[in-house]
Biopython code that builds the backbone (N, CA, C, O; Angstrom):
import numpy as np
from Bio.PDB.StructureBuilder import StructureBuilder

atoms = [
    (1, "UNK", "N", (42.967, -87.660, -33.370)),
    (1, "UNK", "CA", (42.767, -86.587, -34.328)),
    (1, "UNK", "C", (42.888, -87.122, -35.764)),
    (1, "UNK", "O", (42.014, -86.833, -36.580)),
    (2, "UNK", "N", (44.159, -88.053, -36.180)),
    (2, "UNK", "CA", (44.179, -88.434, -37.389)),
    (2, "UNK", "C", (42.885, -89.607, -37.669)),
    (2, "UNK", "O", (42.298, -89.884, -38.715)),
    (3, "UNK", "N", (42.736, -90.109, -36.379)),
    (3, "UNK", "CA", (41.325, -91.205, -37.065)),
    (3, "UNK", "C", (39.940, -90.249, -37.662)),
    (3, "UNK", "O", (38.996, -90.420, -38.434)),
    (4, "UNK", "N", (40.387, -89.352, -36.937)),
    (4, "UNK", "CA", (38.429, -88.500, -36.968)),
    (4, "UNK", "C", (38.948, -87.850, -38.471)),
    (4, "UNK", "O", (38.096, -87.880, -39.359)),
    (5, "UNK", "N", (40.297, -87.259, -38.821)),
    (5, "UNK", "CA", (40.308, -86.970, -40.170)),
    (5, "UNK", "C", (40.071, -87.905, -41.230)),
    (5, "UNK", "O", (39.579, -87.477, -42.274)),
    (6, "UNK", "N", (40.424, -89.443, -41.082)),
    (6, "UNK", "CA", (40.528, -90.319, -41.729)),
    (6, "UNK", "C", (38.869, -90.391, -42.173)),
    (6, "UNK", "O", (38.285, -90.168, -43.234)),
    (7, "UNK", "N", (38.431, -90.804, -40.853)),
    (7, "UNK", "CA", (36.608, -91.046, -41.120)),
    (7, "UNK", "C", (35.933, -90.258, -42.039)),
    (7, "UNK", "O", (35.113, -90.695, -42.847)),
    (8, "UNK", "N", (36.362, -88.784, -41.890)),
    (8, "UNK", "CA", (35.513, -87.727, -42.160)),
    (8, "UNK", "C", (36.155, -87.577, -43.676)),
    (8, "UNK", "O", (35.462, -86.931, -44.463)),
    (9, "UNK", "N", (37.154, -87.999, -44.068)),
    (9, "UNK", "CA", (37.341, -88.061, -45.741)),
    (9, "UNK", "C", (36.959, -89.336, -46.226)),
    (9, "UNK", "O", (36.586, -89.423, -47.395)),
    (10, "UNK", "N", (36.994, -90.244, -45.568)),
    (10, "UNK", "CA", (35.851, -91.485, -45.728)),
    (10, "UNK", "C", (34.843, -91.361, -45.782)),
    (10, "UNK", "O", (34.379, -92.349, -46.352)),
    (11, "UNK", "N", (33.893, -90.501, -45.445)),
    (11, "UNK", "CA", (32.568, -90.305, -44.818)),
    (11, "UNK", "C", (32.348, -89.099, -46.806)),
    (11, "UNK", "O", (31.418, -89.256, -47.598)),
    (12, "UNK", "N", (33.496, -88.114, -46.973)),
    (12, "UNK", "CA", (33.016, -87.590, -48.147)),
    (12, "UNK", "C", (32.971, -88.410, -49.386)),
    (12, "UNK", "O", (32.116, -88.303, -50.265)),
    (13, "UNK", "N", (34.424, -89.612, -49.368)),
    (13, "UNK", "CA", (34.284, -89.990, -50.202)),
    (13, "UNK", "C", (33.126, -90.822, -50.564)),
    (13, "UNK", "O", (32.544, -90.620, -51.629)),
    (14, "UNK", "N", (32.727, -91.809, -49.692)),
    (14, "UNK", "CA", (30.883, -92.181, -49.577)),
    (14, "UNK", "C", (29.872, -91.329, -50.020)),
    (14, "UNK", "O", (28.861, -91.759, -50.576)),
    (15, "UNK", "N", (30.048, -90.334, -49.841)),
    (15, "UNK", "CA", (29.146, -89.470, -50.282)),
    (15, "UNK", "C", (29.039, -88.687, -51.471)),
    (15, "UNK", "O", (28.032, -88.115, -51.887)),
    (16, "UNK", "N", (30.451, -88.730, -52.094)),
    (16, "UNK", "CA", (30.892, -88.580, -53.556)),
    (16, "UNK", "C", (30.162, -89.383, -54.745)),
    (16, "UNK", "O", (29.504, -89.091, -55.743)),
    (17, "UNK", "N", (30.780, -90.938, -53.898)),
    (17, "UNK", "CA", (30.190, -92.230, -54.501)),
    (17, "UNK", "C", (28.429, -92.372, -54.618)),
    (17, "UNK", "O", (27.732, -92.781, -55.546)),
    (18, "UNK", "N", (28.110, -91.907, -53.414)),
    (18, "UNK", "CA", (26.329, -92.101, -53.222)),
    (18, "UNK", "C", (25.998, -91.261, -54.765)),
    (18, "UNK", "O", (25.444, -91.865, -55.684)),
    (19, "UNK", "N", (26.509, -89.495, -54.915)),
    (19, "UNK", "CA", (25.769, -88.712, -55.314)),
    (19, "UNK", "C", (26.233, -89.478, -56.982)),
    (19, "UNK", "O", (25.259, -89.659, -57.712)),
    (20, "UNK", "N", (27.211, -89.781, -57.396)),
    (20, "UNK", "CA", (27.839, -90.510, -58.831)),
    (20, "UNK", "C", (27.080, -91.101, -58.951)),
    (20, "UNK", "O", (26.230, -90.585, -59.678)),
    (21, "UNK", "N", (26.724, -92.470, -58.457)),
    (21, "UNK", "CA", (26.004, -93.558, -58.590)),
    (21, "UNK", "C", (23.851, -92.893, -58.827)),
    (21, "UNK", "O", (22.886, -93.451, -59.349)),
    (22, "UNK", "N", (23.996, -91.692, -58.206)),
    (22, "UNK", "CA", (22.873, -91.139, -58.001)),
    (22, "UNK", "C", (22.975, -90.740, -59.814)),
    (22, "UNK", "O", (22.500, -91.323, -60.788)),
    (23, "UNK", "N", (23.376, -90.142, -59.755)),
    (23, "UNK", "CA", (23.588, -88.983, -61.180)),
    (23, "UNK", "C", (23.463, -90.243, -62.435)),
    (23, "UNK", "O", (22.699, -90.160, -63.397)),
    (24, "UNK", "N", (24.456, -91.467, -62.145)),
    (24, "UNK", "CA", (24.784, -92.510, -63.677)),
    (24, "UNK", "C", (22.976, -93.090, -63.166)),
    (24, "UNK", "O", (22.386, -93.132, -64.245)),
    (25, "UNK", "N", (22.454, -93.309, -62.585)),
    (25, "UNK", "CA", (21.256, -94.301, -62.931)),
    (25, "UNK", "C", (20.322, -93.331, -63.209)),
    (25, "UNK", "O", (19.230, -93.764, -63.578)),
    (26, "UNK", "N", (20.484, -91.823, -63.113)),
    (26, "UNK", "CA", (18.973, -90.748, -63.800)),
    (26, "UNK", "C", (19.398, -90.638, -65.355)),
    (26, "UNK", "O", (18.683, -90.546, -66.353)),
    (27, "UNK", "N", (20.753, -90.676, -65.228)),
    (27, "UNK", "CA", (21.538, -90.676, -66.701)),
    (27, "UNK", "C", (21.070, -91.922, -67.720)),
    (27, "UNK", "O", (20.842, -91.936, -68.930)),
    (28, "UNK", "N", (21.030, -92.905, -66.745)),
    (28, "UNK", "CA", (20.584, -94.091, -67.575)),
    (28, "UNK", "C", (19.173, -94.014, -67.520)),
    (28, "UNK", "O", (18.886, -94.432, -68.642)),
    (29, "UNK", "N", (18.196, -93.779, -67.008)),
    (29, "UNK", "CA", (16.919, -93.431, -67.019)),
    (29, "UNK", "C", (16.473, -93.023, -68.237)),
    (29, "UNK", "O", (15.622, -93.485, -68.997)),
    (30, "UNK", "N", (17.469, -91.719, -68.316)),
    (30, "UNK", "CA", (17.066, -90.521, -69.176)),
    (30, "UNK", "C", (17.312, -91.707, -70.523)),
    (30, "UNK", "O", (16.452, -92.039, -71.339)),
    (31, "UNK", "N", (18.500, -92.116, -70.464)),
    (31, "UNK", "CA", (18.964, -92.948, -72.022)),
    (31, "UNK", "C", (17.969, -94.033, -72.382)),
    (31, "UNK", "O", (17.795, -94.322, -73.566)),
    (32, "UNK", "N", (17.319, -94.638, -71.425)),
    (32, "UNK", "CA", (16.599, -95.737, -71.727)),
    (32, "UNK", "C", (15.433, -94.764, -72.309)),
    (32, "UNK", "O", (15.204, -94.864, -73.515)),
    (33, "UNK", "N", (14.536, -93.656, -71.407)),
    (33, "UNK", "CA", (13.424, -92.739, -71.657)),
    (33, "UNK", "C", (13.533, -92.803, -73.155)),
    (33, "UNK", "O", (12.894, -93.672, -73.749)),
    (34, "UNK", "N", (14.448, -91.776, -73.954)),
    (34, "UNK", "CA", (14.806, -91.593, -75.261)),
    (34, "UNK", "C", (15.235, -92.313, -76.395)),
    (34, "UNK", "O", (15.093, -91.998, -77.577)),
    (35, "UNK", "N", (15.844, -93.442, -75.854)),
    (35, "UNK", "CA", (15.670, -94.871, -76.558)),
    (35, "UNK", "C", (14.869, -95.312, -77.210)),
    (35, "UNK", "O", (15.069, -95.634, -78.381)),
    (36, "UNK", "N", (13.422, -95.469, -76.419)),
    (36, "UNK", "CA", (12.118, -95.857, -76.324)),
    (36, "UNK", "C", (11.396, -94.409, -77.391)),
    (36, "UNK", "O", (10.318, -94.660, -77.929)),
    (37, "UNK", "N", (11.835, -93.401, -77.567)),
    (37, "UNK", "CA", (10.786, -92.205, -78.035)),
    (37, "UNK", "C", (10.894, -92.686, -79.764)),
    (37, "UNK", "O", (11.882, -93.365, -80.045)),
    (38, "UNK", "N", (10.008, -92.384, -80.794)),
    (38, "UNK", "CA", (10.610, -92.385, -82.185)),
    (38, "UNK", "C", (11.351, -90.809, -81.992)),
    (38, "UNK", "O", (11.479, -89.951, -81.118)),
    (39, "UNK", "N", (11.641, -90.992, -83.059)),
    (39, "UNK", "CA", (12.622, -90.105, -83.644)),
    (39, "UNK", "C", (12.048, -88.810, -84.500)),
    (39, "UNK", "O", (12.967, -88.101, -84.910)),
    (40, "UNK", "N", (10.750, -88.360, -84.851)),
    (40, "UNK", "CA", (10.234, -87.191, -84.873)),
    (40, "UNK", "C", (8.877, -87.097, -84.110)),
    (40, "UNK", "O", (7.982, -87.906, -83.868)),
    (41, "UNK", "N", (9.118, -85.598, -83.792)),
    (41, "UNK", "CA", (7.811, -85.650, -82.756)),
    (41, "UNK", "C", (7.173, -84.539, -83.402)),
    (41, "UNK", "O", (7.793, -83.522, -83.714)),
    (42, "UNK", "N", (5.741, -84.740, -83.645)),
    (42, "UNK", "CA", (5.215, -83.809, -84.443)),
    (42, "UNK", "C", (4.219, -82.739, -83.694)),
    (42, "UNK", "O", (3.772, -81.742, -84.261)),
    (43, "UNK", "N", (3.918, -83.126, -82.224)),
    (43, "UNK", "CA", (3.091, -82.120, -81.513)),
    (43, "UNK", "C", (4.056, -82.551, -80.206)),
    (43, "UNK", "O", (4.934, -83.366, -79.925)),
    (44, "UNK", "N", (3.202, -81.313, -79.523)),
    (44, "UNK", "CA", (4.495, -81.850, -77.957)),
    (44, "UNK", "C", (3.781, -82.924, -76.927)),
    (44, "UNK", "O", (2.671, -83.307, -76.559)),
    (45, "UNK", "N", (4.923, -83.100, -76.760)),
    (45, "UNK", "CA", (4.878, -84.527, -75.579)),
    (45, "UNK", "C", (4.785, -83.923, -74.085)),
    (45, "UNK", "O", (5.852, -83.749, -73.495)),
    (46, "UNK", "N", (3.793, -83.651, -73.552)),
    (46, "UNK", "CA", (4.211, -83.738, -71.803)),
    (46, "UNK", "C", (5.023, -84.262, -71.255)),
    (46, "UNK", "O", (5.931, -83.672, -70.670)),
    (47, "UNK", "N", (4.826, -86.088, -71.340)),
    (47, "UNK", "CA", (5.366, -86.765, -70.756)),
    (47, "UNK", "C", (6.900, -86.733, -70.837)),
    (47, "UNK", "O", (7.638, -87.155, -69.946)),
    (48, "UNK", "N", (7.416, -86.037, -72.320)),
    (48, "UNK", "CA", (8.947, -86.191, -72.879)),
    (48, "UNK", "C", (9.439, -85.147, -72.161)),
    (48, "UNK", "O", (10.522, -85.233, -71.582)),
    (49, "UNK", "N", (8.654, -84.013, -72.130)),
    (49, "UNK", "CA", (9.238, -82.636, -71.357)),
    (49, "UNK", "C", (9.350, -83.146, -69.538)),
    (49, "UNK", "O", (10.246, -83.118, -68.694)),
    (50, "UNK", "N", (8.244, -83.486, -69.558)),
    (50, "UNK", "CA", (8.389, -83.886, -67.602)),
    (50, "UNK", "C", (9.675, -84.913, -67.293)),
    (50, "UNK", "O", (10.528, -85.157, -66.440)),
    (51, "UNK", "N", (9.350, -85.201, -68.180)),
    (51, "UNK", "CA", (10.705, -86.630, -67.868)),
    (51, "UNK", "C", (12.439, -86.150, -68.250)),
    (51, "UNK", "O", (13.321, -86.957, -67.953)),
    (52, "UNK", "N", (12.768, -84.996, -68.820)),
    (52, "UNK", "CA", (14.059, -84.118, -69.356)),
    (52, "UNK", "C", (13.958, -83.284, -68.383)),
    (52, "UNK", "O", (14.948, -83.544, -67.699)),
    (53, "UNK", "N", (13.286, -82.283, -67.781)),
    (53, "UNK", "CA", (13.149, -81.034, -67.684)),
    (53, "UNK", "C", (12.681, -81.319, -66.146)),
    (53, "UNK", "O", (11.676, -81.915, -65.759)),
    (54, "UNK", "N", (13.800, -80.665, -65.340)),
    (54, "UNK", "CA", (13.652, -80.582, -63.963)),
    (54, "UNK", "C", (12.578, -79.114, -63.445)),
    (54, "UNK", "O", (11.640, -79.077, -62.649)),
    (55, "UNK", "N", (13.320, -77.831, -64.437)),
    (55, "UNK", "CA", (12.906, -76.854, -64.319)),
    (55, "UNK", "C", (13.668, -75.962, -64.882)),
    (55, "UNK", "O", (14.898, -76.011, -64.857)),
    (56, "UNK", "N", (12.448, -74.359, -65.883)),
    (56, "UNK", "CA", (12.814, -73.379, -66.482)),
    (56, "UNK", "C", (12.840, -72.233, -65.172)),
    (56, "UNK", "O", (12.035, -71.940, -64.288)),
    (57, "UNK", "N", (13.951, -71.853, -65.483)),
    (57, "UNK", "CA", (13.632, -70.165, -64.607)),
    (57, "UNK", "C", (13.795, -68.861, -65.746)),
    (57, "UNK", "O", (14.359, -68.944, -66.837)),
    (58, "UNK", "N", (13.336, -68.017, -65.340)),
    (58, "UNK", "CA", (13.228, -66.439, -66.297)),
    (58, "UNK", "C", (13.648, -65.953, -65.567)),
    (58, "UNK", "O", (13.430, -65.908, -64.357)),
    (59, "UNK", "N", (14.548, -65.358, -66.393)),
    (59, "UNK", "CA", (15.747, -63.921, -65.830)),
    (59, "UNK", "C", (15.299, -62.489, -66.588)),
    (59, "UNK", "O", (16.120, -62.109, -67.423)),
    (60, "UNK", "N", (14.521, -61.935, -66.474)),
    (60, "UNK", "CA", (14.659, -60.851, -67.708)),
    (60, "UNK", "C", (14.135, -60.985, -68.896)),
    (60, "UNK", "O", (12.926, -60.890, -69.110)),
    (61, "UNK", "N", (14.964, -61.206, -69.728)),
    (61, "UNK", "CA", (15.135, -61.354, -71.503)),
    (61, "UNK", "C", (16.009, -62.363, -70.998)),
    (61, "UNK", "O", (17.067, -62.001, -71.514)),
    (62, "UNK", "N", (16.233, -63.216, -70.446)),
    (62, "UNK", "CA", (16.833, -64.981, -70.575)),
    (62, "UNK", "C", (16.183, -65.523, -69.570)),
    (62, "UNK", "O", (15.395, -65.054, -68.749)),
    (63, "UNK", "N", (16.877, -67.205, -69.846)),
    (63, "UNK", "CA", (15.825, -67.942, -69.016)),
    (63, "UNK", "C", (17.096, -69.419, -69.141)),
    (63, "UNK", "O", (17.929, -69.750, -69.985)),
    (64, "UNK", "N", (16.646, -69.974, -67.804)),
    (64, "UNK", "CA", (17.718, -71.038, -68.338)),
    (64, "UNK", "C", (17.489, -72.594, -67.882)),
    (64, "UNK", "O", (17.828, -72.799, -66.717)),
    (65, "UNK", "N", (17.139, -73.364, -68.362)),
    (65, "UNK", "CA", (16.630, -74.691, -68.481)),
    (65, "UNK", "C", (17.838, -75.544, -67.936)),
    (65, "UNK", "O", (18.987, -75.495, -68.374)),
    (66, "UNK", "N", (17.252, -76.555, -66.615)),
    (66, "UNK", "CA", (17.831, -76.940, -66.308)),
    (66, "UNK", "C", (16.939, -78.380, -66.217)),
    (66, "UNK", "O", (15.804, -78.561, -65.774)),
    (67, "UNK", "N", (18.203, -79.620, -66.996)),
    (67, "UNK", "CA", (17.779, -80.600, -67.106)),
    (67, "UNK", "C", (18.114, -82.055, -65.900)),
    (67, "UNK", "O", (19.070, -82.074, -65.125)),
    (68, "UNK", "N", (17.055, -83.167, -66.027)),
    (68, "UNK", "CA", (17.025, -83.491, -64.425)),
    (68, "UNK", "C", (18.297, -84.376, -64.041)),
    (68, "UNK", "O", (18.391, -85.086, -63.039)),
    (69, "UNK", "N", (19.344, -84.176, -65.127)),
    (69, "UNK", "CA", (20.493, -85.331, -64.771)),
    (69, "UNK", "C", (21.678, -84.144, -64.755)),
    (69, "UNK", "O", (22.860, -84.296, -65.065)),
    (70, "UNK", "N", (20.925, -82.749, -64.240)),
    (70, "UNK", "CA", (22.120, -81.630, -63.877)),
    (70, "UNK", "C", (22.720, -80.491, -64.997)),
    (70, "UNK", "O", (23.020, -79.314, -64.800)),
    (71, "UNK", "N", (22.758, -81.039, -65.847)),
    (71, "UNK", "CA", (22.906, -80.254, -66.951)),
    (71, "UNK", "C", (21.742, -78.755, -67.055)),
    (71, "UNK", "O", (20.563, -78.695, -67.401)),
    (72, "UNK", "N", (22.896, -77.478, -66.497)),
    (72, "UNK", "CA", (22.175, -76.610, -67.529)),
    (72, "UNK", "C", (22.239, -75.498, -68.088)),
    (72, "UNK", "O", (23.241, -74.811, -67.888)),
    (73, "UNK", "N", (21.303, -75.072, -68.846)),
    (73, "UNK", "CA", (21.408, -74.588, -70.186)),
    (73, "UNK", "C", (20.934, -73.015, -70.214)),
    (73, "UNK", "O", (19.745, -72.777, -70.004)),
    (74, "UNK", "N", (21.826, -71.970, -70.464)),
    (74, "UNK", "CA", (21.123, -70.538, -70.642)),
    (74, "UNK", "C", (20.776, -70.286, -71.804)),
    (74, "UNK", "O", (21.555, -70.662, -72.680)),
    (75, "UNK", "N", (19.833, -69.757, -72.120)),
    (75, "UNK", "CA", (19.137, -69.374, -73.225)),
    (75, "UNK", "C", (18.742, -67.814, -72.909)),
    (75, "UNK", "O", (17.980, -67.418, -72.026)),
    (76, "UNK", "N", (19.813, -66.665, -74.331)),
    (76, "UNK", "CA", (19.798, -65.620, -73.970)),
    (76, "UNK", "C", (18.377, -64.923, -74.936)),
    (76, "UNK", "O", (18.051, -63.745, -74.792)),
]
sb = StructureBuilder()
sb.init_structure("model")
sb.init_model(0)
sb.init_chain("A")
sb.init_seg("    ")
for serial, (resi, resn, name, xyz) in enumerate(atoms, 1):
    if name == "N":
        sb.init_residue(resn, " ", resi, " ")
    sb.init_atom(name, np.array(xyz, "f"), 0.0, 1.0, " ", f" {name:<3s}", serial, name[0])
structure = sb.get_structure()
């Protein structure tokens, strides 16, 4: 009984680690992406929005942007 508990909090913490390691290299993605952009953008970028922006949803009169390294954002 105590081994199968042992495994199975072994088995989350692996899977803690997988999803971290998942999250820091889109994080670094994103940092390198924006690195690379200049610094004013005078018409819009597709490519800048596809590459931030996982997906908008509409609520009503709000809507809330959610960006692809988890972060997100309500806008009332």
């Amino acid at each position: 009984m105590q081994i199968r508990k042992i495994r199975d909090e072994k088995h989350a913490i692996q899977n803690e680690q997988a999803a971290s390691l998942d999250l820091r290299k889109r994080i670094d993605e994103l940092t390198d992406f924006l690195k690379g952009q200049t610094c004013e953008m005078t018409e819009y970028d597709w490519q800048f929005v596809k590459t931030l922006i996982e997906k908008i949803t509409v609520y009503g009169n709000q809507f809330v942007v959610e960006f692809k390294y988890g972060i997100k954002i309500q806008i009332d």
